[in-house]
C-alpha positions in Angstrom: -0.7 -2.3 29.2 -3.8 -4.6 29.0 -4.6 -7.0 32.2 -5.6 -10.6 30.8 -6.3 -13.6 32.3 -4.3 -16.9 31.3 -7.1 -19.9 30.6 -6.5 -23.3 30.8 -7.8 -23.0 27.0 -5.2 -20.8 25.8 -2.5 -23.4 25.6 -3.8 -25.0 22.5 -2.6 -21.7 20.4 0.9 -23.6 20.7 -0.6 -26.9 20.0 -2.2 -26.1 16.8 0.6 -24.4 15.6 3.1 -27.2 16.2 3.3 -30.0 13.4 3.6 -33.7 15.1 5.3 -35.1 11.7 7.8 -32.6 11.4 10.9 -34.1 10.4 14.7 -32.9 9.9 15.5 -31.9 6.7 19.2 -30.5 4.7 18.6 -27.0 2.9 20.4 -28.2 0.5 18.5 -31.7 -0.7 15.5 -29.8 -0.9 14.4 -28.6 -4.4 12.6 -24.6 -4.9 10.0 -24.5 -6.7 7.7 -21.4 -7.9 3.9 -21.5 -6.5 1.3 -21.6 -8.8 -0.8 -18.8 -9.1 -4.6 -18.2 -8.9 -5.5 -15.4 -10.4 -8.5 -13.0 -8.7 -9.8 -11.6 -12.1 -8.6 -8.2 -10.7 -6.0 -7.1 -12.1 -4.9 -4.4 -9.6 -5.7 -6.8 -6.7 -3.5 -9.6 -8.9 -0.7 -6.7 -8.5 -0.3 -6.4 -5.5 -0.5 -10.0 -4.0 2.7 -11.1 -6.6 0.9 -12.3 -9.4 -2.4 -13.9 -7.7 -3.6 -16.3 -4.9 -1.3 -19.0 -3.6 -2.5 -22.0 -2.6 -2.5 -22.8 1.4 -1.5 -18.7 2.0 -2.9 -16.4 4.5 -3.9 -12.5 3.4 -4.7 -10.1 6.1 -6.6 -7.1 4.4 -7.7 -4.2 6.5 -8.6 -0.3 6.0 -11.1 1.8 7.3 -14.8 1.3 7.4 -16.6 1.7 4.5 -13.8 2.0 2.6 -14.7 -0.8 -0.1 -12.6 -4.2 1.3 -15.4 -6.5 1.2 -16.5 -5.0 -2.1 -13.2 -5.8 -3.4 -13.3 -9.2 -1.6 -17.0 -9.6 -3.2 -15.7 -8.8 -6.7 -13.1 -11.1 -6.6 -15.0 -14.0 -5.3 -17.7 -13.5 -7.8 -15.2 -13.7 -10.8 -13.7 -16.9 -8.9 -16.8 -18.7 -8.1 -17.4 -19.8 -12.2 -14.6 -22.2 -12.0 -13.2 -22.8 -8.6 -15.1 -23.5 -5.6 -15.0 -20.2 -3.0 -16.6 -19.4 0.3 -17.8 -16.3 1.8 -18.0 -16.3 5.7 -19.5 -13.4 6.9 -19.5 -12.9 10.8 -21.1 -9.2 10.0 -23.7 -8.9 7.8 -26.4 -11.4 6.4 -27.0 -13.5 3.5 -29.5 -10.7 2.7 -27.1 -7.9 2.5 -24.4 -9.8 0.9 -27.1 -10.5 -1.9 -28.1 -6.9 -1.9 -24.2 -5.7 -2.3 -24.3 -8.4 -5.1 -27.0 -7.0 -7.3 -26.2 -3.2 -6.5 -22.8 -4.0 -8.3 -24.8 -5.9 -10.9 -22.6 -9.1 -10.1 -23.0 -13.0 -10.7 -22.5 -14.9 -8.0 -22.6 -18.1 -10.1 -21.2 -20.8 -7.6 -20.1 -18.6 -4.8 -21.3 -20.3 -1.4 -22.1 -18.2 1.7 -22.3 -18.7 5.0 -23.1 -16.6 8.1 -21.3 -17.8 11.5 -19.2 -16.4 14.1 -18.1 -19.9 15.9 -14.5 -21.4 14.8 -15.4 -24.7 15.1 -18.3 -24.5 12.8 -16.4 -22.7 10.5 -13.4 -24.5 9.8 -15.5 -27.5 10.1 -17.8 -26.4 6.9 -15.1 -25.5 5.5 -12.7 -29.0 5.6 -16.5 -30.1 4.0 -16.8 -27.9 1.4 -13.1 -27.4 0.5 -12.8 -24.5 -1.4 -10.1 -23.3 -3.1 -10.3 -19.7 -1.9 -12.3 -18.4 1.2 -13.0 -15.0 2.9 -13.5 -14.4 6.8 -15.4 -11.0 7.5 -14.1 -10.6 9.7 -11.3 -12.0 11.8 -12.7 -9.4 15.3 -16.0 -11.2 15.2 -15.0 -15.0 15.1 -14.7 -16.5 18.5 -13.2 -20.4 19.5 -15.3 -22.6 22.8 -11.8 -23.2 23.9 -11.4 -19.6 25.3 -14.5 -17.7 27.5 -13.5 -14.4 26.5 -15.1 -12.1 24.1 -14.4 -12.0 20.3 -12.2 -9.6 19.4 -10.3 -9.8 22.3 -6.8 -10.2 22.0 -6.4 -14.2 23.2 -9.8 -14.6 20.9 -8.4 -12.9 17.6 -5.0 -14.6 18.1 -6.1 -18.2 18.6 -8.5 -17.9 15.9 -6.3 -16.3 13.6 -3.5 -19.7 14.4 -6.2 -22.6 13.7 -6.8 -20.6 10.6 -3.5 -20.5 9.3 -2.9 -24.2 10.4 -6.3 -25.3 8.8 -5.0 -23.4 5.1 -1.3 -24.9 5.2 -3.1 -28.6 5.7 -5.5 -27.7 3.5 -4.5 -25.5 0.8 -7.2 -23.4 0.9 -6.5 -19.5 0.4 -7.9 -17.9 2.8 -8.2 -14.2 3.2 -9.0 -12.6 6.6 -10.5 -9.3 6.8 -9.2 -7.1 9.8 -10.5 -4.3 11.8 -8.6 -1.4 12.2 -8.2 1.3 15.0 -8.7 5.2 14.8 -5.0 5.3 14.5 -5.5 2.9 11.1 -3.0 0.5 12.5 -4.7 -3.2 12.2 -6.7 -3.9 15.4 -5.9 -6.8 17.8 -2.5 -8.2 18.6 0.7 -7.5 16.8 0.8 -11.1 16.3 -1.4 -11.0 13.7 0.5 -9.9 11.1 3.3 -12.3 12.2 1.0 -15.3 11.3 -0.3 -14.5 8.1 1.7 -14.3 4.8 0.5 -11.4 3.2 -0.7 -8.1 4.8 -2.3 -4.9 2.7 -3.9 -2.1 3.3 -6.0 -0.2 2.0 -5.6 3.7 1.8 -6.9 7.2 0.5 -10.3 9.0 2.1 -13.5 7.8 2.0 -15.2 11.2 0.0 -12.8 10.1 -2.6 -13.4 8.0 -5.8 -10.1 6.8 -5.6 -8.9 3.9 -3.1 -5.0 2.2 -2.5 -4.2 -0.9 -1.7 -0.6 -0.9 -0.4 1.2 -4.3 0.4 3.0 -4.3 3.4 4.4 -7.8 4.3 3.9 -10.6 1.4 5.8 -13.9 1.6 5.5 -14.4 -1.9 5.9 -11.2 -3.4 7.7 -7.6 -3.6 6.7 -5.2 -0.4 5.2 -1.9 -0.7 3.6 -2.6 -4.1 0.6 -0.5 -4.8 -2.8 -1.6 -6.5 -4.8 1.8 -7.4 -8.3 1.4 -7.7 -11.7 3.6 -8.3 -15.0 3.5 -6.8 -17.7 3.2 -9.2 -21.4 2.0 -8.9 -20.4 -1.1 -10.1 -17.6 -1.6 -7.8 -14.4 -1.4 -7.6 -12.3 -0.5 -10.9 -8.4 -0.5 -11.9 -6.8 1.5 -12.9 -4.4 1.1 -15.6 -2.6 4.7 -15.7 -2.3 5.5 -12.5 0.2 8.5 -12.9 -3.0 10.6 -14.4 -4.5 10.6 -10.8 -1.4 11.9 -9.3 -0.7 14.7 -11.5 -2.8 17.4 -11.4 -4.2 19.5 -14.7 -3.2 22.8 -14.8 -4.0 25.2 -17.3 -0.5 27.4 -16.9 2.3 26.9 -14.8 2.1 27.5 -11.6 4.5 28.2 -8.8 5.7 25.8 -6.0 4.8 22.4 -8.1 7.3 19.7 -9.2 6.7 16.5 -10.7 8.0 13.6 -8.6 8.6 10.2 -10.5 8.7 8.1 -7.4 8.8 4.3 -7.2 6.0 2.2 -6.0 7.3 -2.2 -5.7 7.5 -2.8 -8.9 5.8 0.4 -10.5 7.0 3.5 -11.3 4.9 6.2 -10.8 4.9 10.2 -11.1 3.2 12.4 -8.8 3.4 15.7 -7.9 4.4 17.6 -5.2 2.9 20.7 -4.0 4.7 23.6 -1.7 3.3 26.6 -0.1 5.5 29.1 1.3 4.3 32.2 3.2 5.3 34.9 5.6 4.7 33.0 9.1 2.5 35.2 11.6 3.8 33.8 14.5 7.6 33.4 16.1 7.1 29.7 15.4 6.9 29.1 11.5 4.7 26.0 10.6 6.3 22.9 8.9 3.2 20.8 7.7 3.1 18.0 5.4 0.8 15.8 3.9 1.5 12.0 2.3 5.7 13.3 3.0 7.5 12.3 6.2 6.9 16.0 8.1 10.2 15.1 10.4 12.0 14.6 6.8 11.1 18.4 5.9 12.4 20.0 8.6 15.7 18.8 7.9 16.0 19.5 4.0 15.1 23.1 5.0 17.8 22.9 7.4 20.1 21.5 4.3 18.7 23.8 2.1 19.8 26.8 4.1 23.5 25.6 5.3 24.4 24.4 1.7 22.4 26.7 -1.1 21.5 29.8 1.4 18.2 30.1 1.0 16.8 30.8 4.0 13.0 29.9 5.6 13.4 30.3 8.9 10.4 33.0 8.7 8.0 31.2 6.6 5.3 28.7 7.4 6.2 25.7 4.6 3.2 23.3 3.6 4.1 20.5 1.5 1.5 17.9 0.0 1.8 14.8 -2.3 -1.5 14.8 -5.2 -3.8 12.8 -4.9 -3.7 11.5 -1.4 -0.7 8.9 -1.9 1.7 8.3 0.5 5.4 8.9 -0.3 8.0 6.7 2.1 11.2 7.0 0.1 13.8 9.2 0.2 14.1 9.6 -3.3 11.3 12.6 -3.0 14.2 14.8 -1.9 14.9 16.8 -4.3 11.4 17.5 -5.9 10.6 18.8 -2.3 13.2 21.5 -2.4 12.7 22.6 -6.3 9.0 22.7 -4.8 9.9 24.7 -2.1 12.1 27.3 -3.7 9.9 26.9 -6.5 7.3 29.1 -4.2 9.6 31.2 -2.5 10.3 32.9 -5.2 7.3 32.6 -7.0 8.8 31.4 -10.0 7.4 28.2 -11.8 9.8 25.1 -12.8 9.8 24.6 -16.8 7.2 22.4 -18.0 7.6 18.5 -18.5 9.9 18.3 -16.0 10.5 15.3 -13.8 12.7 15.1 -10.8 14.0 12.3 -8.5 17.3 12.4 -6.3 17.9 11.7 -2.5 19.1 15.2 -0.9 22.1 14.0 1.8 23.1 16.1 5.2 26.3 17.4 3.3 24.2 18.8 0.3 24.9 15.9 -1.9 22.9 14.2 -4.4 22.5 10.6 -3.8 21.2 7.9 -6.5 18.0 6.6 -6.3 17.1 2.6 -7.0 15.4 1.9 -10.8 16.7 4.9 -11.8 16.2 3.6 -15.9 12.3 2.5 -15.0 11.6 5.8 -13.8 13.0 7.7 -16.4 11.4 5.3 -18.5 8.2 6.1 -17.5 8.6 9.8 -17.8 9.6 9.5 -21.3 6.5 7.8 -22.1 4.1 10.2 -20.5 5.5 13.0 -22.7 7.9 14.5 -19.8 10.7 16.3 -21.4 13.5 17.0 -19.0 14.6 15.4 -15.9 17.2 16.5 -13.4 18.4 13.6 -11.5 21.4 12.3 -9.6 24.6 11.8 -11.9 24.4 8.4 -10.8 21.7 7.4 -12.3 22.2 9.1 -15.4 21.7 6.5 -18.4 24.7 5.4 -20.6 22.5 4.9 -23.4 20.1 7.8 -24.7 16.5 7.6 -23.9 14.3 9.0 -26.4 12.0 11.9 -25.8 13.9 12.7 -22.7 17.1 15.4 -21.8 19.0 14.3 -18.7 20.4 16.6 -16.5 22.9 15.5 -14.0 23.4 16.7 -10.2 25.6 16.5 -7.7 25.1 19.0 -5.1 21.9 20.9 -4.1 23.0 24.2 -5.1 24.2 22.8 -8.7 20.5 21.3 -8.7 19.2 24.7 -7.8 20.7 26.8 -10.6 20.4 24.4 -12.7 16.6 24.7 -12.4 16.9 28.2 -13.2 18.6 28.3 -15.7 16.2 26.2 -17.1 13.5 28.3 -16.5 
């Protein structure tokens, strides 16, 4: 619970927001069309807003620091600025360091305007001047409006700046993109209004001592949620990456024990990965259950599946699950590579090379179908997988080449199934 203090100020939030020409319209007189795109010039970044920039749309991007968002930002501007007009409002860092970031990443600005302020006002008034077609506030924690006395980055200040932004690009038609703070928790910093207001909201993960960097999308008005852009960090910048899978999957020299290949689905892009499981004797009268990229509270209760419907039993061993590469894996479609990992290291027996797994694992022991089941198995074929043991609902009616399907209904069928085909 956070004290604030109402201002006499704070009433214009509502008062920006509100349209004075508004008028009643019938759904059904009114004729959809599809926005125009903009594109960024990078193509991962492209990916994961829908397709490119809208015009008059609002993208919140945050992620830790240092984790290259106003590089990205930076690299897409500069690509931008050689035939549209773009602005660069910095609220952080000076011209000078902007034009140091600049030539360390060997990039040419060409027409990209910047400029440096922290005041509202003086931004939105520069930029009804200039207007641009695409502009960048870094960041939205450090602008601050005269109509309220408290300090930026305080949660009236970030809200009412965030609303006369937003109003200002729907009148406008600028794209603006905000870039947001985020707390130790990585949950966006400031009011959970934020993300309410704005149109499109990503994220970027993975660690900092890694090359590789996510963008994740997790609202977007004008796109599909919880599509992934996959970048790397190079010393020019940031760089797509085109076969993502390859950074997933790791290279080993023999088969190992306790590692199945996942081939999970990411938006619009399917994408293997695999899962790793370690299973030991637990030293203590409380085995572990750790996991890392997978829901952990989702592993507890496949063990607990595992054991009532296929009687393998880990009630002594300390389980540790992780998903390669540092991507993070929501949907329940990660089931059944889980267990085949799990059992996989039990018994110290590796799965048969090029195989691919995907299958939701249900309380009673059944199988259940995953979504896109023909893109994923798609996109196994053509990355030289072999096999693939998946639900019998998703099994294809027509033949794919390269690839043997193997249907399941229950997790013990799926179990002995794998070992036979050891």
């Amino acid at each position: 619970m956070t004290e604030t203090v109402i201002e006499r100020g704070a009433g214009g939030a509502g008062r920006h927001l509100a349209g004075a020409s508004a008028k009643m319209q019938m759904l059904a007189t009114l004729e959809a069309r599809e926005e125009p795109r903009l594109p960024s010039g990078v193509e991962e970044f492209d990916r994961v807003l829908g397709g490119g920039l809208v015009a008059g749309s609002v993208v919140l991007i945050g992620g830790d620091p240092g984790i290259g968002k106003s590089t990205l930002l930076l690299q897409a501007l500069c690509r931008l600025a050689g035939e549209h007009p773009v602005v660069y409002v910095s609220g952080e860092e000076s011209g000078e360091q902007i034009a140091l970031r600049a030539q360390r990443l060997q990039l040419s600005p060409g027409g990209l305007q910047l400029f440096t302020e922290t005041n509202l006002e003086h931004i939105i008034h520069t930029l009804r001047d200039a207007a641009p077609r695409v502009a960048v506030i870094d960041s939205i924690q450090t602008l601050f409006t005269e109509a309220l006395q408290s300090a930026p980055g305080s949660v009236g200040q970030v809200r009412e700046c965030a609303a006369q932004l937003t109003r200002f690009a729907k009148q406008s038609g600028t794209t603006l993109i905000l870039v947001g703070h985020v707390t130790k928790d990585g949950a966006l910093a400031g009011p959970r209004v934020l993300e309410h207001i704005v149109d499109t909201v990503l994220y970027f993960e993975g660690d900092t001592h890694s090359s590789f960097r996510l963008v994740r999308a997790f609202k977007n008005r004008f796109g599909a949620v919880n599509e992934l852009g996959v970048f790397a960090m190079t010393e020019r910048g940031l760089r797509g990456v085109s076969n993502p899978s390859a950074l997933f999957l790791s290279q080993h020299a023999q088969q190992v024990a306790g590692s199945c290949v996942l081939v999970t689905q990411e938006g619009t892009r399917p994408l293997l990965v695999e899962i790793q499981a370690l299973v030991d004797g637990s030293q203590s009268p409380n085995p572990r259950r750790l996991s890392v990229g997978l829901e952990p509270t989702r592993l507890a209760m496949l063990l607990a599946v595992m054991h009532r419907h296929a009687g393998i039993v880990c009630f002594d061993q300390d389980v540790f699950v992780n998903a390669v590469g540092g991507v993070k894996i929501a949907e329940p479609a990660a089931d059944l590579a889980i267990l085949l990992a799990v059992v996989s290291s039990l018994r110290d027996r590796p799965l048969p090379q090029g195989l691919a797994v995907f299958g939701e694992v249900g309380l009673a022991g059944e199988i259940r179908p995953a979504p896109r089941g023909q893109e994923r198995l798609k996109e196994a074929a053509k990355l030289g997988f072999k096999t693939a043991i998946v639900p019998k609902a998703n099994l294809s009616r027509q033949p794919i080449a390269g690839i043997t399907l193997h249907g399941v209904d229950r997790i013990g069928e799926a179990l002995d199934l794998a070992r036979s085909l050891e």
